[in-house]
C-alpha positions in Angstrom: 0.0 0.0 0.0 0.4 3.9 -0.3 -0.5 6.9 0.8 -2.6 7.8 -2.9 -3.4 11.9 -1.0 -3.8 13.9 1.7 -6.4 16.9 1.9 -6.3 20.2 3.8 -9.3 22.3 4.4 -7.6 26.3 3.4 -9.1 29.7 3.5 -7.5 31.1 0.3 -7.6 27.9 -2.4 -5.7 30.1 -5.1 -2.8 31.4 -3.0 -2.5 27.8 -1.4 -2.3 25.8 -5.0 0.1 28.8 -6.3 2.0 28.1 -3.2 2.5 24.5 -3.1 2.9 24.8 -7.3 5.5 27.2 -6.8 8.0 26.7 -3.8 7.3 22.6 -4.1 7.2 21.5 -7.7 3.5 20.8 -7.4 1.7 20.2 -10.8 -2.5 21.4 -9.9 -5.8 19.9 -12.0 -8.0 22.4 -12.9 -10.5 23.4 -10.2 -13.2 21.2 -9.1 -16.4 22.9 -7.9 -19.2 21.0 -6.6 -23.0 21.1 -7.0 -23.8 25.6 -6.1 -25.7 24.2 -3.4 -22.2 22.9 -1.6 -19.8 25.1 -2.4 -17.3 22.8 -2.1 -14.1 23.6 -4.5 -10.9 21.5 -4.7 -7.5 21.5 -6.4 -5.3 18.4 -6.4 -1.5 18.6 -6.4 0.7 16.0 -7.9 4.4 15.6 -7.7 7.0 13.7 -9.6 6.8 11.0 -7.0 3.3 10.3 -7.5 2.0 11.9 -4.3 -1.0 14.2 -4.3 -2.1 17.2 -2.1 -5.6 17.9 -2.3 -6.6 21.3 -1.3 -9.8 21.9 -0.6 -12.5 24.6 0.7 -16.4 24.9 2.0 -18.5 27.5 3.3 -18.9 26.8 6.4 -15.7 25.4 7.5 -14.0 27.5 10.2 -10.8 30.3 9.5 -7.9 27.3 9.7 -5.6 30.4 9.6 -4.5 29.8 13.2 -3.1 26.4 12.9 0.8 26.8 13.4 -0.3 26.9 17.5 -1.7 23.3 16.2 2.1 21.8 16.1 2.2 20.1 19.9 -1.7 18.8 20.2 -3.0 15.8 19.0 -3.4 15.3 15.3 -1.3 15.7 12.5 1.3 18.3 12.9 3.2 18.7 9.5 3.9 17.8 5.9 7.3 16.9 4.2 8.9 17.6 1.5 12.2 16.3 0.3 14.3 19.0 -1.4 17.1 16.3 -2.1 20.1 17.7 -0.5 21.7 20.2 2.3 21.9 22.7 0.0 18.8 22.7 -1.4 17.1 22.8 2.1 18.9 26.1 3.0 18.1 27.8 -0.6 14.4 26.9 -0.3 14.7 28.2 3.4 16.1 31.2 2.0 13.4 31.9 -0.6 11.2 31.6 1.8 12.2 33.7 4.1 12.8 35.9 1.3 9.5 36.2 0.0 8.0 36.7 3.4 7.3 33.4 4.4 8.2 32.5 8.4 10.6 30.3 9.0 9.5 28.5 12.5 13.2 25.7 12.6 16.2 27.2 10.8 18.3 24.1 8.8 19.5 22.1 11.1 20.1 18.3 11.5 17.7 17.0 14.2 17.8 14.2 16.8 16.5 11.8 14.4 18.7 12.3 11.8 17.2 14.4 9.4 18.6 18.1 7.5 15.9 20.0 7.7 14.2 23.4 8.3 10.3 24.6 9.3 8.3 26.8 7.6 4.7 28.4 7.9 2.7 27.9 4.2 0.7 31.2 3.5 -2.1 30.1 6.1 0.1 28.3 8.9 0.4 25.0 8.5 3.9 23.4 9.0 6.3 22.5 6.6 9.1 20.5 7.0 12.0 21.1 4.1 14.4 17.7 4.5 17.3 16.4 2.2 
């Protein structure tokens, strides 16, 4: 077995697909928009490795934009990404930062073993850059 996706509820559906397109390599479908009575609109994210991210959004759902508090309660708590090496952890950091993302964990090689550095996305969720 495999994970085939993971979905995420998000405020702002555009700026989140341009983000995870963008900074991650992400390729999106069109938009999906449900039945007018729903409301429900979705993008899916692929990568080269065959993963998907779908991003999704509903009236009704509550502002998630609060979520990087979310990181030591129960429940999941990040997403990875692999940049591939060192170096490319600390330039994607860099952009980030850059661009006006925050960066919650500068690169840094953790008690488990792994290079990596933490960043907010554009509504707060952690990401995890390793190499």
């Amino acid at each position: 077995m495999h994970i085939e996706h993971i979905a995420l509820y998000c405020n702002d559906l555009e700026k989140m697909k341009d983000f995870y397109c963008r900074y991650f390599e992400g390729t999106s479908n069109e938009i999906y928009r449900s039945n007018t009575t729903r409301g429900f609109e979705s993008y899916f994210i692929s990568f080269a490795t065959g993963a998907r991210f779908e991003l999704m959004k509903k009236p009704g759902i509550s502002d998630v934009s609060s979520v990087i508090a979310r990181a030591e309660n129960p429940g999941f708590v990040h997403l990875a990404f692999s940049a591939g090496s060192r170096e490319k952890v600390d330039t994607l950091t860099k952009t980030l930062r850059a661009d006006g993302f925050a960066v919650l964990g500068e690169p840094r090689v953790t008690g488990d073993g792994y290079y990596e550095s933490v960043i907010a996305d554009p509504e707060g969720n952690r990401i995890e850059i390793t190499e």
